[in-house]
Jmol script that loads the backbone (N, CA, C; Angstrom):
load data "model"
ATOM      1  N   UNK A   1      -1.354  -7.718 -14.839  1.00  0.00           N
ATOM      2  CA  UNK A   1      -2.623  -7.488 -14.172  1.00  0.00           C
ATOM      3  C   UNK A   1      -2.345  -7.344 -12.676  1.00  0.00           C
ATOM      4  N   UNK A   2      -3.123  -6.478 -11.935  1.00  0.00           N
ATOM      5  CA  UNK A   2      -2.719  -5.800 -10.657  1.00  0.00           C
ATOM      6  C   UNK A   2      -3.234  -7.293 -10.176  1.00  0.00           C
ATOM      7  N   UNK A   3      -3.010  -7.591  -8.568  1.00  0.00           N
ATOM      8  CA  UNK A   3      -3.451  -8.567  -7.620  1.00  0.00           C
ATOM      9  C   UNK A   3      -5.212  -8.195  -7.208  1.00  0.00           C
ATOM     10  N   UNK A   4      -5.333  -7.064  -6.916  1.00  0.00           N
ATOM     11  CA  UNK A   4      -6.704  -6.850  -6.827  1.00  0.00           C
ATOM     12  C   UNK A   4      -7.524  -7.260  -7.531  1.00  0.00           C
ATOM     13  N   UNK A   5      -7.791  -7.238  -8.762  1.00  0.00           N
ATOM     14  CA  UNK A   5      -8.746  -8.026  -9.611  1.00  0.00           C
ATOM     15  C   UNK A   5      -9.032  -9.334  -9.419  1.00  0.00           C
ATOM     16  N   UNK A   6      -7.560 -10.187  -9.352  1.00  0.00           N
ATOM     17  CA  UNK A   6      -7.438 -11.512  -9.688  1.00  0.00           C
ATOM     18  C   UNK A   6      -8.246 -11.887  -7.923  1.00  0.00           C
ATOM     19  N   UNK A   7      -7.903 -11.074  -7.268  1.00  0.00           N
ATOM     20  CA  UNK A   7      -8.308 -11.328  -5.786  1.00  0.00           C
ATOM     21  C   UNK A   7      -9.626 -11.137  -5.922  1.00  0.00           C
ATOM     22  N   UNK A   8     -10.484 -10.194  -6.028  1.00  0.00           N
ATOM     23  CA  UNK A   8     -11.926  -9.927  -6.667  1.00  0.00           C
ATOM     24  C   UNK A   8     -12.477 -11.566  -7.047  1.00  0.00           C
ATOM     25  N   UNK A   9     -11.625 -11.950  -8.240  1.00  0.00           N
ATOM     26  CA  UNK A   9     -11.988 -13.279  -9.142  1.00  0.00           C
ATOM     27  C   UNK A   9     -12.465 -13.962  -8.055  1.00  0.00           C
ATOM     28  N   UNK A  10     -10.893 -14.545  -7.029  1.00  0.00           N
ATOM     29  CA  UNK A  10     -10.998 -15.589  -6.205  1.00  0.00           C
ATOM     30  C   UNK A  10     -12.867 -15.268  -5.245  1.00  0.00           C
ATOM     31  N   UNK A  11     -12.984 -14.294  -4.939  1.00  0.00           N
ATOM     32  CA  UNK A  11     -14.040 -14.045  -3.999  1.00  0.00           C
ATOM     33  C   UNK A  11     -15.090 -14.337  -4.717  1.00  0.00           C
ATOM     34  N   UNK A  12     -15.335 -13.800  -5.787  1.00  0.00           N
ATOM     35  CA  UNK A  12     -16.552 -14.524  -6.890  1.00  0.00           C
ATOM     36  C   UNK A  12     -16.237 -15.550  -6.900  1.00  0.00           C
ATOM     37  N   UNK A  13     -15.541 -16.729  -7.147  1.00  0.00           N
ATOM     38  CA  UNK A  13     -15.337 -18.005  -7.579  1.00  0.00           C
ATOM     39  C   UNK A  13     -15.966 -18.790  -6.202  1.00  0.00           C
ATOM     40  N   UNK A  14     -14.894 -18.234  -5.016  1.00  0.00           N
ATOM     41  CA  UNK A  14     -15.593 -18.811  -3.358  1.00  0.00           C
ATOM     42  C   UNK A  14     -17.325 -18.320  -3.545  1.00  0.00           C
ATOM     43  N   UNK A  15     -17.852 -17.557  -3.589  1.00  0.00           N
ATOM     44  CA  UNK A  15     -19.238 -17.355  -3.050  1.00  0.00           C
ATOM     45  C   UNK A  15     -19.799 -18.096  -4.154  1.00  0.00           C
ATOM     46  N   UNK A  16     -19.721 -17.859  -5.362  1.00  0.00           N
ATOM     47  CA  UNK A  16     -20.618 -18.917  -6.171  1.00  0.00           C
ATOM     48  C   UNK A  16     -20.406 -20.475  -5.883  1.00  0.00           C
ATOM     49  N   UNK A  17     -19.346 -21.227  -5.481  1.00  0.00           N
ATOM     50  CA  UNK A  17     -19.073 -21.878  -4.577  1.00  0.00           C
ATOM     51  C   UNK A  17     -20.424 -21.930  -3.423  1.00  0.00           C
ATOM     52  N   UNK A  18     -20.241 -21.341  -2.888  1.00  0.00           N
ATOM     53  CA  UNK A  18     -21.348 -21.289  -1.464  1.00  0.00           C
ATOM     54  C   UNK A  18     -22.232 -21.170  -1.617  1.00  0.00           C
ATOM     55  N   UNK A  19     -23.221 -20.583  -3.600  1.00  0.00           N
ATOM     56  CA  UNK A  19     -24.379 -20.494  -3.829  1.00  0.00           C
ATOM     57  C   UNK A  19     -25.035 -21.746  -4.395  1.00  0.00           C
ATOM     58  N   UNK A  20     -23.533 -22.882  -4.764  1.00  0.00           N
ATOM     59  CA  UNK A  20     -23.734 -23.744  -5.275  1.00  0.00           C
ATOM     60  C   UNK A  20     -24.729 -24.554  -4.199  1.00  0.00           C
ATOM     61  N   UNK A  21     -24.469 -24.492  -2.830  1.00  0.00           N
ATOM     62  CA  UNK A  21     -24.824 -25.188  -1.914  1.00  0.00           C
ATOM     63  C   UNK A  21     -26.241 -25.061  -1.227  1.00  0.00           C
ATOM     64  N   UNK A  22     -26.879 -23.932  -1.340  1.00  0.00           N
ATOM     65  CA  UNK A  22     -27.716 -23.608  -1.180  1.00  0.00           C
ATOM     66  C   UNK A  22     -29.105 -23.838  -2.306  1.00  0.00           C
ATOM     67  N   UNK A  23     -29.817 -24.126  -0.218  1.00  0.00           N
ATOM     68  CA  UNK A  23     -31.121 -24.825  -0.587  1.00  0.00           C
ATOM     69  C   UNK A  23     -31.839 -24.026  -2.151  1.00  0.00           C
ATOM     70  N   UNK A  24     -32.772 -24.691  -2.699  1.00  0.00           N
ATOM     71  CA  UNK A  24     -33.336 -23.941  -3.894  1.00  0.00           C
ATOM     72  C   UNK A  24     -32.123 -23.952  -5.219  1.00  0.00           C
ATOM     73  N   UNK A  25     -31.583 -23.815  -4.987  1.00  0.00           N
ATOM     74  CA  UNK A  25     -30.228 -23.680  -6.326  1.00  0.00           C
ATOM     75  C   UNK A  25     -30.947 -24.690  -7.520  1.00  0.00           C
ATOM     76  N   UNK A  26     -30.646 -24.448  -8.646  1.00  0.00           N
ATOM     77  CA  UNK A  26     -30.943 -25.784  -9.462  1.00  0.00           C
ATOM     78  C   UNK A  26     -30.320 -27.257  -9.266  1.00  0.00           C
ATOM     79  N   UNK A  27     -28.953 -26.724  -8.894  1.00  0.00           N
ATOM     80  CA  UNK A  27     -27.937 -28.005  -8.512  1.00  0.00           C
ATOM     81  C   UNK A  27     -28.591 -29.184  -7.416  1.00  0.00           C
ATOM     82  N   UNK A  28     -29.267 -28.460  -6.257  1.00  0.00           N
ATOM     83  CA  UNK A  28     -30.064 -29.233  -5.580  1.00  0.00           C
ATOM     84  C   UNK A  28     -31.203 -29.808  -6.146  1.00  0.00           C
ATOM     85  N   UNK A  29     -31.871 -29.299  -7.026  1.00  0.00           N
ATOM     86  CA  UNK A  29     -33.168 -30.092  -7.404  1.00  0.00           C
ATOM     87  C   UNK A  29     -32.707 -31.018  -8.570  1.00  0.00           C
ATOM     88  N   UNK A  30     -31.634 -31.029  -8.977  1.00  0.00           N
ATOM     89  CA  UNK A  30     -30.924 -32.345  -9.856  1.00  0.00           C
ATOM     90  C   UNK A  30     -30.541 -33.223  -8.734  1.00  0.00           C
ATOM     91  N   UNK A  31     -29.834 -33.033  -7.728  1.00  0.00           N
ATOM     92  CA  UNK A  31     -29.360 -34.291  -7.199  1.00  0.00           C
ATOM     93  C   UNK A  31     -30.513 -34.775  -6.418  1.00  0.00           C
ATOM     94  N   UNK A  32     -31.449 -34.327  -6.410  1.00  0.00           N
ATOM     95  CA  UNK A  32     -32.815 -35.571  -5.487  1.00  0.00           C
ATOM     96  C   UNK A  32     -33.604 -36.156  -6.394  1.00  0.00           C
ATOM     97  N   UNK A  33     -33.007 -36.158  -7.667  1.00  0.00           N
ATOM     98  CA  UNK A  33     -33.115 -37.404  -8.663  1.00  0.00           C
ATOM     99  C   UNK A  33     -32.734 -38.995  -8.232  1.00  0.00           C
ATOM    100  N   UNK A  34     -33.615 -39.757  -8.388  1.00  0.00           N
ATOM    101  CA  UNK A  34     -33.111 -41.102  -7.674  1.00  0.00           C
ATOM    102  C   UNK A  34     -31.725 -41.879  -8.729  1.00  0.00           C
ATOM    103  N   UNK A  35     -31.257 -42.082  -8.143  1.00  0.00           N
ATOM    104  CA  UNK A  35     -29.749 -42.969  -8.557  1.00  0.00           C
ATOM    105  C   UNK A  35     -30.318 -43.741  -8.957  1.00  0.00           C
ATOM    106  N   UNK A  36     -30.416 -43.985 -10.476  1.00  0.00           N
ATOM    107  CA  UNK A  36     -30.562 -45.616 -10.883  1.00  0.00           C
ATOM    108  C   UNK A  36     -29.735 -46.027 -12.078  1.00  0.00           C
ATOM    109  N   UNK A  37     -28.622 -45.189 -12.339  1.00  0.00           N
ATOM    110  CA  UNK A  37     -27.611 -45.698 -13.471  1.00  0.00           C
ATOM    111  C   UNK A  37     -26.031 -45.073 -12.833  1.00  0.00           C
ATOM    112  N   UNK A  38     -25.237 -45.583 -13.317  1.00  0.00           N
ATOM    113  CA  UNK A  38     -23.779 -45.445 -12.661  1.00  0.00           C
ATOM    114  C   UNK A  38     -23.833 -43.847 -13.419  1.00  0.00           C
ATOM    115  N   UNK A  39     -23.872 -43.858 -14.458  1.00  0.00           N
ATOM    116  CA  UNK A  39     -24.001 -42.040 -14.898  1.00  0.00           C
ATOM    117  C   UNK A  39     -23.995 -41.124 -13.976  1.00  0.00           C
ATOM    118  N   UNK A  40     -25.701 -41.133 -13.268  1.00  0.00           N
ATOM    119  CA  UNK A  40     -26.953 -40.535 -12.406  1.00  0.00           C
ATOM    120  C   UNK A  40     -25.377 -40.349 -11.142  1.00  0.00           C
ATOM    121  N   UNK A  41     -25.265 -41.667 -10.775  1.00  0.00           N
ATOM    122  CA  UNK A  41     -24.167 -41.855  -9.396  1.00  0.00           C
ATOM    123  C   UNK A  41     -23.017 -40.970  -9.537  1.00  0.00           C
ATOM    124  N   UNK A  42     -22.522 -40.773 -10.327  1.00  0.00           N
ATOM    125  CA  UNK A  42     -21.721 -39.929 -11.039  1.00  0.00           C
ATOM    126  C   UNK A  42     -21.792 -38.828 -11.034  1.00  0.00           C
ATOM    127  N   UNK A  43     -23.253 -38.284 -11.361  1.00  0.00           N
ATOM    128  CA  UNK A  43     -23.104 -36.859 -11.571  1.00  0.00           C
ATOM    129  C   UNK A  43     -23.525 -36.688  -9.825  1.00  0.00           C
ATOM    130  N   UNK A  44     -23.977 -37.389  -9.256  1.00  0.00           N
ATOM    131  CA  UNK A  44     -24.542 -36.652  -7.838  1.00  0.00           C
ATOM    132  C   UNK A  44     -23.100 -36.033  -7.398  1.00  0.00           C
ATOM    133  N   UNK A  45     -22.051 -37.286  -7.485  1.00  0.00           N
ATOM    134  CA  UNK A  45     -20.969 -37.207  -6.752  1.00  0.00           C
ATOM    135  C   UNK A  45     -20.225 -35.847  -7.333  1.00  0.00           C
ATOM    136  N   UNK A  46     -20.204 -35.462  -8.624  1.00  0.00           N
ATOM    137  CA  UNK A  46     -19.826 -34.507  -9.316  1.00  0.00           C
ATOM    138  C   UNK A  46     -20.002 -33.460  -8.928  1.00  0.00           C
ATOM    139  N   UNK A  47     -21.873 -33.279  -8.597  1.00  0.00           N
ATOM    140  CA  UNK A  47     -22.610 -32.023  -8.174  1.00  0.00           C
ATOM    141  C   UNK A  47     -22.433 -31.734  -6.956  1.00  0.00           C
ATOM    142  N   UNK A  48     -22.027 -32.745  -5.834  1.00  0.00           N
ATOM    143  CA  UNK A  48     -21.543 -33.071  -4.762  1.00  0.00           C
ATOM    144  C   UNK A  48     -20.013 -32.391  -4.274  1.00  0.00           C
ATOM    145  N   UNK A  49     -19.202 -32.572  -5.074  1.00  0.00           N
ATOM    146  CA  UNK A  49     -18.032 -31.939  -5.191  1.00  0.00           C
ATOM    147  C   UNK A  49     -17.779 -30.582  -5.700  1.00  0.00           C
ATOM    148  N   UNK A  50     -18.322 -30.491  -6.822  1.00  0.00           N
ATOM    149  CA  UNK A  50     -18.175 -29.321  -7.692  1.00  0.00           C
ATOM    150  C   UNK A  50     -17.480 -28.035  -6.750  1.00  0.00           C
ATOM    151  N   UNK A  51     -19.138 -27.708  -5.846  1.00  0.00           N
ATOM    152  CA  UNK A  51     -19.090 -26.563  -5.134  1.00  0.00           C
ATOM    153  C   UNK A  51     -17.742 -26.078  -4.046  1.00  0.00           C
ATOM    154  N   UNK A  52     -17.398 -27.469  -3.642  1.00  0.00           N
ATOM    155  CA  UNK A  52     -16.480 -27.404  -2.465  1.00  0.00           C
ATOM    156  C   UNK A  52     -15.199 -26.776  -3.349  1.00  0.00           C
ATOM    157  N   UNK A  53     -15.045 -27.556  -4.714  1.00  0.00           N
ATOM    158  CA  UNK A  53     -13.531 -27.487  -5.635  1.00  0.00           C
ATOM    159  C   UNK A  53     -14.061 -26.035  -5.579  1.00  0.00           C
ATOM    160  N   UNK A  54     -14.673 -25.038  -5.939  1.00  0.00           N
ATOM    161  CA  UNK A  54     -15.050 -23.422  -6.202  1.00  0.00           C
ATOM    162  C   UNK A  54     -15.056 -23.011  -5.061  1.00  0.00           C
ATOM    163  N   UNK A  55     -15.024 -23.593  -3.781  1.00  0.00           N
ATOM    164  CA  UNK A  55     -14.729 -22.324  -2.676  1.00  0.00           C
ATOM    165  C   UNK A  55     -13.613 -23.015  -2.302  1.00  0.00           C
ATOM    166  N   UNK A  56     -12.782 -24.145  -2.691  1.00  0.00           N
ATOM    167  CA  UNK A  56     -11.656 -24.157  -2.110  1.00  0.00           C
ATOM    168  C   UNK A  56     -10.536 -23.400  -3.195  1.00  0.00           C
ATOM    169  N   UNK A  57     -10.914 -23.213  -4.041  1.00  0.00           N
ATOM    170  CA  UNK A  57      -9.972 -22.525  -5.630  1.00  0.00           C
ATOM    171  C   UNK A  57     -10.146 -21.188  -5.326  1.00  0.00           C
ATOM    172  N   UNK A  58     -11.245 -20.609  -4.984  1.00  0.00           N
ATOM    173  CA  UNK A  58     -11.843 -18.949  -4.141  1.00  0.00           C
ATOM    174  C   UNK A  58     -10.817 -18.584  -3.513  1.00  0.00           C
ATOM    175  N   UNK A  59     -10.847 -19.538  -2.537  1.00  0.00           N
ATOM    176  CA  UNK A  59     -10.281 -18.721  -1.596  1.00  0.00           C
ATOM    177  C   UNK A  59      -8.971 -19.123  -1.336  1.00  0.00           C
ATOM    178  N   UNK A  60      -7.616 -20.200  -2.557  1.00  0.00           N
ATOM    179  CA  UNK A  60      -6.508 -20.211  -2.690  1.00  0.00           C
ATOM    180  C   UNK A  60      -6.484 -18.570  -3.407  1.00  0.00           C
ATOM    181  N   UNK A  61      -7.218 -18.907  -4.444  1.00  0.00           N
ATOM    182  CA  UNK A  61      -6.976 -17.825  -5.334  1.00  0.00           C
ATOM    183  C   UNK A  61      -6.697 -16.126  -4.622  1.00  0.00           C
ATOM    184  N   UNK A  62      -7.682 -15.717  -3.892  1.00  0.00           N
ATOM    185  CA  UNK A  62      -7.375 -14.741  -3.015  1.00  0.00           C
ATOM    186  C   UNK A  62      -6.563 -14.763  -2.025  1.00  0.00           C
ATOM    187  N   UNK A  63      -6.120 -15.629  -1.340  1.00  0.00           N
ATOM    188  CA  UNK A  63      -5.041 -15.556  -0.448  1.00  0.00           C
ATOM    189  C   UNK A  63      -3.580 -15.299  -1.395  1.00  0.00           C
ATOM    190  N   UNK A  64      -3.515 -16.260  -2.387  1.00  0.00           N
ATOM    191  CA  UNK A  64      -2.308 -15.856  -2.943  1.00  0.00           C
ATOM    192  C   UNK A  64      -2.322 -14.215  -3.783  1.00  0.00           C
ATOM    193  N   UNK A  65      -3.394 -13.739  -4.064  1.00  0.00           N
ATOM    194  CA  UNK A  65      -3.447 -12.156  -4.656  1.00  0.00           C
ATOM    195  C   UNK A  65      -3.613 -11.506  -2.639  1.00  0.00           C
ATOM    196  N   UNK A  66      -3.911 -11.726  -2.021  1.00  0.00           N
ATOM    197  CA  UNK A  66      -3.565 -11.212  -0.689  1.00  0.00           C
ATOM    198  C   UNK A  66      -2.223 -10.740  -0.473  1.00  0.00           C
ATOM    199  N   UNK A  67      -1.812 -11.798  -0.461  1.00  0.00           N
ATOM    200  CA  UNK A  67      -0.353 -12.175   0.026  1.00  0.00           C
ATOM    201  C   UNK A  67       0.515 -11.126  -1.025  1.00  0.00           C
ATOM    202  N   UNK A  68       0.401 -11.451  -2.709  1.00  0.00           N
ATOM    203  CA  UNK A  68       0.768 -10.591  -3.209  1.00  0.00           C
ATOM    204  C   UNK A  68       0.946  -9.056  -3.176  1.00  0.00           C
ATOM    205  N   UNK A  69      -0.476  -8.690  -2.924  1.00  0.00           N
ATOM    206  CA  UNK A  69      -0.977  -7.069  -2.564  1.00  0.00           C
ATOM    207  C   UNK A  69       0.562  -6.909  -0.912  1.00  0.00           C
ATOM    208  N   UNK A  70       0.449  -7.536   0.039  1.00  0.00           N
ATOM    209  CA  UNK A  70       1.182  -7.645   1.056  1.00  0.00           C
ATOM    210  C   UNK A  70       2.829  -7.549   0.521  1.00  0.00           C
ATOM    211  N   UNK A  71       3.469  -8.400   0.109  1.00  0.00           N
ATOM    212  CA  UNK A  71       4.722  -8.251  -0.744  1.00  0.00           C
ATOM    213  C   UNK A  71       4.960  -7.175  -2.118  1.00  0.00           C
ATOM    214  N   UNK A  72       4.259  -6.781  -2.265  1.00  0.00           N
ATOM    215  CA  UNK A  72       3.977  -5.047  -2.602  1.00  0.00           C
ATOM    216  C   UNK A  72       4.308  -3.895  -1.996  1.00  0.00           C
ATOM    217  N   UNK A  73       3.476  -4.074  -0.859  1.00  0.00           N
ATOM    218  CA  UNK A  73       3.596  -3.008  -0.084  1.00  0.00           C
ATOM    219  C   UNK A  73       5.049  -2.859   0.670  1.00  0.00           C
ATOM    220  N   UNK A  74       5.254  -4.338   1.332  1.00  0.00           N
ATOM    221  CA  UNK A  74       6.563  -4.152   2.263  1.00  0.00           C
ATOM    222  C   UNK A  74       7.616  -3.528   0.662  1.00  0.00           C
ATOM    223  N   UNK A  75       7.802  -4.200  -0.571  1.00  0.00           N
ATOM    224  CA  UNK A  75       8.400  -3.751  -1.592  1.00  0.00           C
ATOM    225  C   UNK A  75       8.621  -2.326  -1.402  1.00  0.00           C
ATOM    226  N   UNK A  76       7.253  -1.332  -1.399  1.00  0.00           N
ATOM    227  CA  UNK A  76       7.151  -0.373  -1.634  1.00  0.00           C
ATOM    228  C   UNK A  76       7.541   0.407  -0.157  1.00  0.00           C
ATOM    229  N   UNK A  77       7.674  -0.108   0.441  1.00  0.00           N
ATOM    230  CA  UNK A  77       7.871   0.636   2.283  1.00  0.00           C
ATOM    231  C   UNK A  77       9.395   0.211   2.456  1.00  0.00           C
ATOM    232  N   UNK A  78      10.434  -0.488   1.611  1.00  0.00           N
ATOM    233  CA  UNK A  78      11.788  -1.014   1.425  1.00  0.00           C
ATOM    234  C   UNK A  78      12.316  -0.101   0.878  1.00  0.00           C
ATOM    235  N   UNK A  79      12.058   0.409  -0.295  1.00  0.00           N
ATOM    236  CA  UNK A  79      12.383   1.140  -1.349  1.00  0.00           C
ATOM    237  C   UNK A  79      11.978   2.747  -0.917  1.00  0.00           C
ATOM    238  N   UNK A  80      10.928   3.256   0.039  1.00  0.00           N
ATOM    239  CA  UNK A  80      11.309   4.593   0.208  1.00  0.00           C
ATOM    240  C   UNK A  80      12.427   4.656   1.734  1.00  0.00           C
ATOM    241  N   UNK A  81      12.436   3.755   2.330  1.00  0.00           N
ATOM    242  CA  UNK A  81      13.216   3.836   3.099  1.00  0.00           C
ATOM    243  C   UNK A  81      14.308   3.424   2.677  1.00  0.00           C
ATOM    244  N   UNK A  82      15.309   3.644   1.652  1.00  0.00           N
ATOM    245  CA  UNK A  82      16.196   3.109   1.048  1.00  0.00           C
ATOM    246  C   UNK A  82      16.367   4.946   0.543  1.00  0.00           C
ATOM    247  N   UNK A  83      15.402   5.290  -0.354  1.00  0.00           N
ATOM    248  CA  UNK A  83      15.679   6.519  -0.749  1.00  0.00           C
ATOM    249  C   UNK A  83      16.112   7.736   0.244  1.00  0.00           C
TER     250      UNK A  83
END
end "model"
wireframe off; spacefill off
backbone 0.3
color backbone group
């Protein structure tokens, strides 16, 4: 599979990430549920995290298909200057 796609992925994965966070989302109108069982505490912290783990996985994910697309090219700019 080419790097572009997988790079595509990472950028969907980061912004849904960032939609997670935003006001109105469903995710927000679950966590202003009042904490009254270790569960409840649990999932805030969960729903709390979630989003950050999806834009920090986003945007590994695309830097390393970046980087790839980049070590491609010099590949390909090695090899005609070789020919």
């Amino acid at each position: 599979m080419s790097p572009v796609p997988k790079m595509i992925a990472g950028i969907i994965v980061f912004l849904v990430g960032i939609y997670w966070y935003l006001p109105g989302s469903w995710v927000n109108q679950f966590v202003h549920l009042t904490v009254s069982s270790t569960f409840q505490a649990f999932m805030v912290v969960f729903f709390g995290l979630f989003g950050l783990a999806l834009i920090l996985l986003g945007l590994v994910i695309a830097w390393i298909e970046f980087e790839d697309l980049k070590w491609e090219r010099r590949e390909k700019a090695a090899a005609a200057k070789k020919k």
